[in-house]
N, C-alpha and C positions, 0 to 999 in steps of 0.2 A: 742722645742729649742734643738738646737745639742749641743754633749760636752764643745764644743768650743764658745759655746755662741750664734754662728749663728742661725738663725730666716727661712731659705731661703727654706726648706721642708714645713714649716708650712704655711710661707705665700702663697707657689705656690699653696696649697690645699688649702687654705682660698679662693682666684681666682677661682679654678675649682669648687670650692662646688656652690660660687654666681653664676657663668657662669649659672649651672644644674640650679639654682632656678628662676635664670633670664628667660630661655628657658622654663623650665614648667608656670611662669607666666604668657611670654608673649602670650604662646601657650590660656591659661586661660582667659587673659584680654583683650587680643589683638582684639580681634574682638568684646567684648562688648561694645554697644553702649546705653547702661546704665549704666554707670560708665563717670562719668566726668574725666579726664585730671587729676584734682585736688586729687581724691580719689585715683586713678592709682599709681600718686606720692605717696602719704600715704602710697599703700601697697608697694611700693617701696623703702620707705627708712626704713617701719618698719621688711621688710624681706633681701632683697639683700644687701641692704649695712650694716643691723645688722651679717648676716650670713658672709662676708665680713669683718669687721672691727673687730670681735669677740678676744678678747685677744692681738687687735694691740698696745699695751702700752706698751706690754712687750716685742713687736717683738726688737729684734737690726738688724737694717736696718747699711750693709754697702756701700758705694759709688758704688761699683762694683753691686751690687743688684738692684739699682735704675736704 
């Protein structure tokens, strides 16, 4: 969080970190075809969208950011 309160450095890197983990997943999973659909999801929302959402409670989000 910046002096000012703003959230807008931390979110952009929150973004680019899930991006990297999403591309090394899918590089991982993407062609397995022993993994169901359903499991993919699982490591999906227990990695990217954790890696992703990590400390968004305390982001202050303003109109101009969205």
């Amino acid at each position: 969080m910046l002096p000012n309160g703003q959230s807008k450095d931390d979110i952009v890197s929150r973004i680019n970190t899930a991006r990297r983990v999403f591309s090394i997943l899918r590089k991982c999973l993407g062609t397995r075809r022993d993994l169901s659909v359903a499991m993919k999801i699982h490591v999906y929302r227990a990695s990217v969208r954790l890696v992703l959402l990590y400390g968004c409670g305390s982001w202050a989000v303003r109109v101009e950011d969205e």
